[in-house]
Gaussian input, Z-matrix of N, CA and C with variables (Angstrom, degrees):
# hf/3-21g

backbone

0 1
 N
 C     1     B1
 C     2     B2     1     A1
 N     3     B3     2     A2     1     D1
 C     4     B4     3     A3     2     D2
 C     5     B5     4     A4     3     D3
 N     6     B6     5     A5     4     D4
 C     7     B7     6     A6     5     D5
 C     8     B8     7     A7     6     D6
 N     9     B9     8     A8     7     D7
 C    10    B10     9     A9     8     D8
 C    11    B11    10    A10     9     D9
 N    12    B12    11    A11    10    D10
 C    13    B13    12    A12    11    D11
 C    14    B14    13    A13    12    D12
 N    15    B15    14    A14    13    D13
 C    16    B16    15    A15    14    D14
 C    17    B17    16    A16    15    D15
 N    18    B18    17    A17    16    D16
 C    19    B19    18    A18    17    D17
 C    20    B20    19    A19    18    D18
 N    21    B21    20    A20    19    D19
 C    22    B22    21    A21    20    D20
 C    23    B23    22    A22    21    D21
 N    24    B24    23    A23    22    D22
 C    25    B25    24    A24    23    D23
 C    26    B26    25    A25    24    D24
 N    27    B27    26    A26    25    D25
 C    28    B28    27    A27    26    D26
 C    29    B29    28    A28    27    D27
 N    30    B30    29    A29    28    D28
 C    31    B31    30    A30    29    D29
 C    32    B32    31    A31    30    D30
 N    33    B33    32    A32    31    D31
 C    34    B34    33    A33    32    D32
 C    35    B35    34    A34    33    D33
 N    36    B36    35    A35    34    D34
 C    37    B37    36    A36    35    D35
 C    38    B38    37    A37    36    D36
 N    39    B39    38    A38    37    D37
 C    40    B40    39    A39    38    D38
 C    41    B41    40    A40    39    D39
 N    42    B42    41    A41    40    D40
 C    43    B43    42    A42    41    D41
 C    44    B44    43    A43    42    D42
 N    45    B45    44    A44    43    D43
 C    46    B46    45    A45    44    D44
 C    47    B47    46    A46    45    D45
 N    48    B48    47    A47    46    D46
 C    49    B49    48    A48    47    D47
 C    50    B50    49    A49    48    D48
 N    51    B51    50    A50    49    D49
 C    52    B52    51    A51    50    D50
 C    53    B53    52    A52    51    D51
 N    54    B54    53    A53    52    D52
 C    55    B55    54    A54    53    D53
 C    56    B56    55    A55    54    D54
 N    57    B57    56    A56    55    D55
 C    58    B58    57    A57    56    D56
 C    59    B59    58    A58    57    D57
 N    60    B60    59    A59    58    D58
 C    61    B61    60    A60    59    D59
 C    62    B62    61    A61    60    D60
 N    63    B63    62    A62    61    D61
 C    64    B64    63    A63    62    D62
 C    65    B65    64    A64    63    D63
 N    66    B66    65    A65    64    D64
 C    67    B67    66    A66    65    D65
 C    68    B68    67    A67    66    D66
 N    69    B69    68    A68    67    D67
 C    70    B70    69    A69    68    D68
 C    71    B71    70    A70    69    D69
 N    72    B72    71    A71    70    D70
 C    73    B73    72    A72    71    D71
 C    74    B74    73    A73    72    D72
 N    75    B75    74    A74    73    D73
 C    76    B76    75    A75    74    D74
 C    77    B77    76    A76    75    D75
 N    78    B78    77    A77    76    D76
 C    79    B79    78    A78    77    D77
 C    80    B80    79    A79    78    D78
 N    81    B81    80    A80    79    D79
 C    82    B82    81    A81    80    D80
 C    83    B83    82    A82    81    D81
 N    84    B84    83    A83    82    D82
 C    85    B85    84    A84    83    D83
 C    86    B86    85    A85    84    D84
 N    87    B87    86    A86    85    D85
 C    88    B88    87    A87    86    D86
 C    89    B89    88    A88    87    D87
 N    90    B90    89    A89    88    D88
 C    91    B91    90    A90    89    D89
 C    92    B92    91    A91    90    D90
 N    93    B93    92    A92    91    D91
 C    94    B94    93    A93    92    D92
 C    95    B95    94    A94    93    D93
 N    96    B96    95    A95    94    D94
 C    97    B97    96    A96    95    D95
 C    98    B98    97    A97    96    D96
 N    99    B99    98    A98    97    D97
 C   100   B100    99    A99    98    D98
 C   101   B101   100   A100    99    D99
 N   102   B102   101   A101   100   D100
 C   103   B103   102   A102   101   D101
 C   104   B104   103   A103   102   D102
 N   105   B105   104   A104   103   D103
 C   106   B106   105   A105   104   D104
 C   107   B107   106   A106   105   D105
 N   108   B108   107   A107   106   D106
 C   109   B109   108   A108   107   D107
 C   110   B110   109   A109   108   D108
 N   111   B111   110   A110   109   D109
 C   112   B112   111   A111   110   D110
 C   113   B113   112   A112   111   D111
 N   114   B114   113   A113   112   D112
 C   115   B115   114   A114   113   D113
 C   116   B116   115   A115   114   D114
 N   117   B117   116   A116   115   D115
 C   118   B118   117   A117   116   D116
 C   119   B119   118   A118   117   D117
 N   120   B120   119   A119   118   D118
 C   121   B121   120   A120   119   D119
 C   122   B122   121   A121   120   D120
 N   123   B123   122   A122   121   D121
 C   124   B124   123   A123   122   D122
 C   125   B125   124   A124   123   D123
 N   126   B126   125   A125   124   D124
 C   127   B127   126   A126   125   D125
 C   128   B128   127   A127   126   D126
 N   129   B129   128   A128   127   D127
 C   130   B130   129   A129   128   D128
 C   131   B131   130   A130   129   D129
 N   132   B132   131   A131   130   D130
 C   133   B133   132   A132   131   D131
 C   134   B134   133   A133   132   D132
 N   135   B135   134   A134   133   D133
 C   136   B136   135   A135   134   D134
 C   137   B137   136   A136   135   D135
 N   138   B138   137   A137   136   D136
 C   139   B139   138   A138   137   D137
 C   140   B140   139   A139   138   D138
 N   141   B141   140   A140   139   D139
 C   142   B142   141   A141   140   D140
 C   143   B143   142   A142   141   D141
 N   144   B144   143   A143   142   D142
 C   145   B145   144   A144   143   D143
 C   146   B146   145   A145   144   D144
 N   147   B147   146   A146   145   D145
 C   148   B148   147   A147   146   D146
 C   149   B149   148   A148   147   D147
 N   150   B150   149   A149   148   D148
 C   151   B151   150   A150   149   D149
 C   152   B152   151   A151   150   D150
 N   153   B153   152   A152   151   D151
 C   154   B154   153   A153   152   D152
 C   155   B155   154   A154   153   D153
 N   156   B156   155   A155   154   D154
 C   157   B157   156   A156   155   D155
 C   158   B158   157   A157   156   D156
 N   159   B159   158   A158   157   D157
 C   160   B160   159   A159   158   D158
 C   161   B161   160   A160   159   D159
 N   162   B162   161   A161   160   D160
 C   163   B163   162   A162   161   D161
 C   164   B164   163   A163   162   D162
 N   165   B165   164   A164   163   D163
 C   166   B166   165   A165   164   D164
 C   167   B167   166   A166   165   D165
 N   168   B168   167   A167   166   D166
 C   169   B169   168   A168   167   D167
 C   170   B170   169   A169   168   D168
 N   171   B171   170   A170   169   D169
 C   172   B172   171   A171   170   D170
 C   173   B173   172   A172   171   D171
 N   174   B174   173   A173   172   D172
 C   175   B175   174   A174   173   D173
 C   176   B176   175   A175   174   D174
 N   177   B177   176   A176   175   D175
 C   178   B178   177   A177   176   D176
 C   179   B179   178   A178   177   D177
 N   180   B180   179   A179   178   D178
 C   181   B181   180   A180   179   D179
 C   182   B182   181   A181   180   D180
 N   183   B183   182   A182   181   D181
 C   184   B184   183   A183   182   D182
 C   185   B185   184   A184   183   D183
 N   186   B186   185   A185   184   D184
 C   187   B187   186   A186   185   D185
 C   188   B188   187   A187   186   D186
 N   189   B189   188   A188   187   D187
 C   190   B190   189   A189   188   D188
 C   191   B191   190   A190   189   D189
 N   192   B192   191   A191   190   D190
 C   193   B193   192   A192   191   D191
 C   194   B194   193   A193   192   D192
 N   195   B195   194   A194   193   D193
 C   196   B196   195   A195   194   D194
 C   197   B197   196   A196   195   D195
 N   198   B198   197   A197   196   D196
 C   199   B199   198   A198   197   D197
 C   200   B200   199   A199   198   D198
 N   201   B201   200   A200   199   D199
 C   202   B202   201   A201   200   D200
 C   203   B203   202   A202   201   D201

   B1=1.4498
   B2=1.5334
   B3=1.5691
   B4=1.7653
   B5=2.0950
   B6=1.1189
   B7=1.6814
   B8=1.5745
   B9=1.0972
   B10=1.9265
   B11=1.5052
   B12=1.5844
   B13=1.8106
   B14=1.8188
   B15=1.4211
   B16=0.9568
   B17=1.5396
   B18=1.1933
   B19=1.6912
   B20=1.3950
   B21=1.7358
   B22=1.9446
   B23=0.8344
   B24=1.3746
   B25=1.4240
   B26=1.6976
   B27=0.9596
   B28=1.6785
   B29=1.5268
   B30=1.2759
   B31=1.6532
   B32=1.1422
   B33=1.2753
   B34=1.7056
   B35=1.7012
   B36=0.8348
   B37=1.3943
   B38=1.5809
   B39=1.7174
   B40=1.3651
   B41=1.6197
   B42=1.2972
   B43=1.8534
   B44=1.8211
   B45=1.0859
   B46=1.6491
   B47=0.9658
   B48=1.9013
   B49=1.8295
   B50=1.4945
   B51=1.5997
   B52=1.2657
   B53=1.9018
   B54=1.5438
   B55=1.6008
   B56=1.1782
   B57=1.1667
   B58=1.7029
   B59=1.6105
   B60=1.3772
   B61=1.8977
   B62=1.8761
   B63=0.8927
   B64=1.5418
   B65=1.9373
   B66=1.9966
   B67=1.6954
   B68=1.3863
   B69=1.6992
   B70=1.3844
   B71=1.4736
   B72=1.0887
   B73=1.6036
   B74=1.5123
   B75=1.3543
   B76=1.1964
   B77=1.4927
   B78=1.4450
   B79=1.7641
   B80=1.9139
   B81=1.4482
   B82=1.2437
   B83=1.6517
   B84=1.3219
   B85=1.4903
   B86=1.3134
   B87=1.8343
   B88=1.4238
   B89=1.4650
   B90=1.4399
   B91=1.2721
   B92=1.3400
   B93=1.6338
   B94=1.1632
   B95=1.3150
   B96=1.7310
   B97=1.4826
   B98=1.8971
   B99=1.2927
   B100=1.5474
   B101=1.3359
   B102=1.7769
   B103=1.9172
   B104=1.6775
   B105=1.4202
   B106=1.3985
   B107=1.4890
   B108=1.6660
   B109=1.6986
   B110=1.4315
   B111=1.4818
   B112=1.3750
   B113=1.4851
   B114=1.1054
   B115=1.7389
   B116=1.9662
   B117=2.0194
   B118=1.6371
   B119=1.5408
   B120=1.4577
   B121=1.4763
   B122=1.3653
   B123=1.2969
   B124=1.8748
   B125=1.4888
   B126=1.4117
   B127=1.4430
   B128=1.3813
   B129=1.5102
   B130=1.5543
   B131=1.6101
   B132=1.1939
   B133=1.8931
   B134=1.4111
   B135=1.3860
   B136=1.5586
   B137=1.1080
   B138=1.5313
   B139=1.1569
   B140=2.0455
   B141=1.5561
   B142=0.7978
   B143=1.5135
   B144=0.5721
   B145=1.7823
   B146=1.4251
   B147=1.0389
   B148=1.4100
   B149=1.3925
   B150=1.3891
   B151=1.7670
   B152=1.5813
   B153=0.7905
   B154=1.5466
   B155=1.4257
   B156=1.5467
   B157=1.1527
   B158=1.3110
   B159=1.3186
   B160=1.4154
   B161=1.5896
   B162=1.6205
   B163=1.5077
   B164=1.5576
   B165=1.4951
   B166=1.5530
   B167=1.7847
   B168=1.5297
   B169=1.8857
   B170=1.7112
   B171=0.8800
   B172=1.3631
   B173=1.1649
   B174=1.2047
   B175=1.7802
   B176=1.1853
   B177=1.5387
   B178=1.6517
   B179=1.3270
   B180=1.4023
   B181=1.5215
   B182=1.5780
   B183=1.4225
   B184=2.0506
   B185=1.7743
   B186=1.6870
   B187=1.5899
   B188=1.3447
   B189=1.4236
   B190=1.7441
   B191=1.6576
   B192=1.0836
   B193=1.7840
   B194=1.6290
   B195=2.1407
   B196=1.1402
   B197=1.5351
   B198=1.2558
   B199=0.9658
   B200=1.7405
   B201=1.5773
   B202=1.2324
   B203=1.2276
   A1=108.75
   A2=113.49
   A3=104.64
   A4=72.43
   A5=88.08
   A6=106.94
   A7=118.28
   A8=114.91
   A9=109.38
   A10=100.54
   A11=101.80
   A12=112.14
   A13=82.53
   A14=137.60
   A15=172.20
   A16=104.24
   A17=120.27
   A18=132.64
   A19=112.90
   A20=122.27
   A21=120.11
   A22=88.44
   A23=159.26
   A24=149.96
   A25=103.82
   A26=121.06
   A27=135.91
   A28=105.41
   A29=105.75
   A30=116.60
   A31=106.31
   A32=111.34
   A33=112.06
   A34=127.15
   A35=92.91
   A36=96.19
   A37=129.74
   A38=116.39
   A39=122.85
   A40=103.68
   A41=116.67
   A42=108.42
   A43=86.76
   A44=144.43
   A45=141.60
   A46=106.56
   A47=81.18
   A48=109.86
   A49=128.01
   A50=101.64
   A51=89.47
   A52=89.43
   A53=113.95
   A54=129.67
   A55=108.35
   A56=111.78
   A57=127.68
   A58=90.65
   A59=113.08
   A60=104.64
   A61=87.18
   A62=147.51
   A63=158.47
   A64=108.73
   A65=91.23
   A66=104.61
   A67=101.80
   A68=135.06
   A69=115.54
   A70=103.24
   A71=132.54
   A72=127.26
   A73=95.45
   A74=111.06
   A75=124.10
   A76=104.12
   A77=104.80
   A78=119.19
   A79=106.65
   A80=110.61
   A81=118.63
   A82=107.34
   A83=104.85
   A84=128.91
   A85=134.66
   A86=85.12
   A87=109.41
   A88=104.61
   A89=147.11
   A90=169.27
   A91=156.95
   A92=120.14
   A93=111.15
   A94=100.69
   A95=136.58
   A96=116.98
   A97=103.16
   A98=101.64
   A99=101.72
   A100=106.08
   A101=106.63
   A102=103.54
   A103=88.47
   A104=132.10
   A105=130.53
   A106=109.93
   A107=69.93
   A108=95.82
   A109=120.18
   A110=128.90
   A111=126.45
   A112=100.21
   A113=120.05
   A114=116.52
   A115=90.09
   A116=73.30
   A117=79.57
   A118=107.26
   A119=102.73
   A120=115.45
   A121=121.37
   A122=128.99
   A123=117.29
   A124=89.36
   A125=96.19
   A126=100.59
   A127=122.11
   A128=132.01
   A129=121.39
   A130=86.95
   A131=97.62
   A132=116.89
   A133=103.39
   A134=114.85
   A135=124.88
   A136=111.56
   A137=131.11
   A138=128.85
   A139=93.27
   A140=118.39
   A141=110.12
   A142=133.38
   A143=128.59
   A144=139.14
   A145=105.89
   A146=133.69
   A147=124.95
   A148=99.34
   A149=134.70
   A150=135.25
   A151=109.33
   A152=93.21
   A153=97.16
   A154=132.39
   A155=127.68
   A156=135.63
   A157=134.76
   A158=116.51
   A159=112.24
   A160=88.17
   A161=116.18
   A162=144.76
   A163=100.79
   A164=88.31
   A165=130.82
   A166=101.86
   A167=113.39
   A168=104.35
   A169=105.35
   A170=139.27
   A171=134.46
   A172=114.76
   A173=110.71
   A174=110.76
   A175=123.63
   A176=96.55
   A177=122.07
   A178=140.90
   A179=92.13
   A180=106.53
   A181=111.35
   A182=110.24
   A183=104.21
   A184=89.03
   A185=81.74
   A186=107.00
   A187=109.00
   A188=105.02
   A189=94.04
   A190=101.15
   A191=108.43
   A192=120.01
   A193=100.91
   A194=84.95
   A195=89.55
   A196=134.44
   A197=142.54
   A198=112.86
   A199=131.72
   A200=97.47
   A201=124.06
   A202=128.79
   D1=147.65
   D2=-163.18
   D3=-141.57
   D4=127.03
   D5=153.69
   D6=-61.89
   D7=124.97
   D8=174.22
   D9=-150.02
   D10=163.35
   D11=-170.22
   D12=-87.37
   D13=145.41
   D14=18.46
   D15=98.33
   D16=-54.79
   D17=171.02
   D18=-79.22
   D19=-4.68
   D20=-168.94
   D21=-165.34
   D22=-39.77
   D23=-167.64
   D24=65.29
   D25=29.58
   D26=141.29
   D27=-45.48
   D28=144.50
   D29=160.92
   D30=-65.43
   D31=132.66
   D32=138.98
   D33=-83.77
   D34=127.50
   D35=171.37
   D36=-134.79
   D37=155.76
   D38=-171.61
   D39=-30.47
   D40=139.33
   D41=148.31
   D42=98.28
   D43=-2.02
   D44=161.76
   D45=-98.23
   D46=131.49
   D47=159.19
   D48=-59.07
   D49=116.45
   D50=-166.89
   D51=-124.66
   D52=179.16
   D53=164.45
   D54=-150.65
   D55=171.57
   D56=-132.36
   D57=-112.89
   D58=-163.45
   D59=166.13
   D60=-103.75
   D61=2.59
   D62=-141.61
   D63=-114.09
   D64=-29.52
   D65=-174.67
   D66=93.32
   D67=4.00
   D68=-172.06
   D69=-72.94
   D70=176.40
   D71=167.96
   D72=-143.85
   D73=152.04
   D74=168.51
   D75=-167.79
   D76=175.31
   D77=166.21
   D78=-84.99
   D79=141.46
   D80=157.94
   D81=-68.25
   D82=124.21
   D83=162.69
   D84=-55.84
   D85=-76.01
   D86=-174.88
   D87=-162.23
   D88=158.58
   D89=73.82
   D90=-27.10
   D91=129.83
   D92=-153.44
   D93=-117.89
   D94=105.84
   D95=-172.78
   D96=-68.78
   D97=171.80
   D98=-176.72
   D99=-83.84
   D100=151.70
   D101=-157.72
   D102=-98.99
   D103=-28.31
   D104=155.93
   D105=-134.37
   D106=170.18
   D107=-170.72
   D108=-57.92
   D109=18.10
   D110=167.91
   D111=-115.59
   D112=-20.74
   D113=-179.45
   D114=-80.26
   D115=159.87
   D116=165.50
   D117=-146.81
   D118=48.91
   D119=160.89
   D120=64.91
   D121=167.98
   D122=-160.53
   D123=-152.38
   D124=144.89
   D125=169.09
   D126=-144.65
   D127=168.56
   D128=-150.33
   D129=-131.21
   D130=135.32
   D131=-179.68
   D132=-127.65
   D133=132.15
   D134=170.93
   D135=-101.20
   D136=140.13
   D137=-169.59
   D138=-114.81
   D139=170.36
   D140=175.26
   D141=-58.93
   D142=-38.41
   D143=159.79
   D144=-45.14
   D145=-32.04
   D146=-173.19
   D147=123.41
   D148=-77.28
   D149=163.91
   D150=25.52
   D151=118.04
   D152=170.47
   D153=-142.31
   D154=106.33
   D155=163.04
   D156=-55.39
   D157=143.52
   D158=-172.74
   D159=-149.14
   D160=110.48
   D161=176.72
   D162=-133.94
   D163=176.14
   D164=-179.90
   D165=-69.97
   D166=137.53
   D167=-179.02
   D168=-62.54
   D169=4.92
   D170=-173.05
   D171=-101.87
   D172=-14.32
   D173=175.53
   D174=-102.56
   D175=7.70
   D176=143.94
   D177=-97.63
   D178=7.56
   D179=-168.46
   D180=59.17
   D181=38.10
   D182=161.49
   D183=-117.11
   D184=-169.12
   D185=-176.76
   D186=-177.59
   D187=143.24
   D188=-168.93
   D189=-104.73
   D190=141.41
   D191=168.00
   D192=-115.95
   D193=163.23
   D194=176.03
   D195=-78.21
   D196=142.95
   D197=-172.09
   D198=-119.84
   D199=15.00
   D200=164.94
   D201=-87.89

């Protein structure tokens, strides 16, 4: 499974600026691929202050494909 933004199918990866559909912005942290096929995995964004979210990849605008 490979994480990608939803609008390019680019990787995401640790250490990118990312924003929310909401305008929050933060750095990607960390990531959780999904452990089955009904989850769709969670991921943790730091915002500057320190704050940190932990949502679903879609409310970041990613999505994970397969990549095998």
């Amino acid at each position: 499974m490979k994480l990608v933004y939803i609008d390019n199918l680019l990787p995401a990866k640790i250490g990118d600026l990312v924003q929310n559909f909401r305008g929050v912005k933060g750095i990607i942290h960390h990531f959780v691929p999904p452990h089955r096929s009904a989850s769709t995995g969670k991921i943790s964004i730091r915002e500057a202050g320190g704050q940190e979210h932990y949502n679903y990849v879609s409310v970041w605008g990613m999505e994970w494909i397969d990549d095998g």
